[in-house]
C-alpha positions in Angstrom: 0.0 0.0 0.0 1.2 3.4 -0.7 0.5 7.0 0.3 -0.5 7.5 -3.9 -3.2 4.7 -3.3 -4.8 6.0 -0.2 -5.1 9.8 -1.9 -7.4 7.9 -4.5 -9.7 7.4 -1.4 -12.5 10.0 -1.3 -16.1 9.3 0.4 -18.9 8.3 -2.2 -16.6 5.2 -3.7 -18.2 2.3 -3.8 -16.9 -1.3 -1.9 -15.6 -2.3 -5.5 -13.7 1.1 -6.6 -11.8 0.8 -2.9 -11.0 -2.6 -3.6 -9.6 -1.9 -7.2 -7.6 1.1 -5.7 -6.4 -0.9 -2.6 -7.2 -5.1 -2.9 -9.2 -6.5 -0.5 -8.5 -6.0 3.2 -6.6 -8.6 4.5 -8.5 -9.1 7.9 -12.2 -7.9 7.2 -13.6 -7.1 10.9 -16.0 -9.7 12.2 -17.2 -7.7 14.6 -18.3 -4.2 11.8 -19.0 -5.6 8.2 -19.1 -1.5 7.7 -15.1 -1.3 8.8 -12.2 -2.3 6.3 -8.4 -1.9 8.3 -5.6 -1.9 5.8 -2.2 -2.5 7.7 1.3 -1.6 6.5 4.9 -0.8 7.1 7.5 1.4 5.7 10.9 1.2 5.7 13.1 4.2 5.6 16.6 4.7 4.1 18.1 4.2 7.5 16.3 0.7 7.9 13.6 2.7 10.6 10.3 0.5 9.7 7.2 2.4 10.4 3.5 0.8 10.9 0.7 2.5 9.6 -3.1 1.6 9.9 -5.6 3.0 7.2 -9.5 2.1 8.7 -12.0 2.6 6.0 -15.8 3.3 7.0 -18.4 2.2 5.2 -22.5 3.4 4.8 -24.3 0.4 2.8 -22.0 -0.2 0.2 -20.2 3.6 0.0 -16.8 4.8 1.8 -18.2 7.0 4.4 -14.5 8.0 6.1 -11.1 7.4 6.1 -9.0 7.7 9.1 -5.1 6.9 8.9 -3.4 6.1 12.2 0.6 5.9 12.5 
């Protein structure tokens, strides 16, 4: 996942267009069939690797909010 993928996001996308943009999610939440978390890590030049957590909200079956957590 990069930071050009997850500036594609915008509310209004539809279930599919977030999937063609980012792949399915690799844990769907049992608990919120309405909550997609996308996980990743970056690795800097000096070998420093970063987590980052992208948590996609849905309404139905459109993106209602995007919240990034480092």
């Amino acid at each position: 996942m990069t930071d050009e993928m997850i500036n594609q996001l915008q509310p209004g996308l539809t279930r599919e267009q977030v999937i063609y943009v980012m792949g399915m999610p690799l844990t769907p939440s049992s608990l919120d069939q309405n909550r997609w978390d996308y996980i990743y890590w970056s690795k800097d030049p000096r070998d420093n690797v970063t987590q980052q957590t992208v948590s996609l909200y849905f309404d139905g079956n459109d993106l209602k909010q995007i919240k990034k957590k480092p």
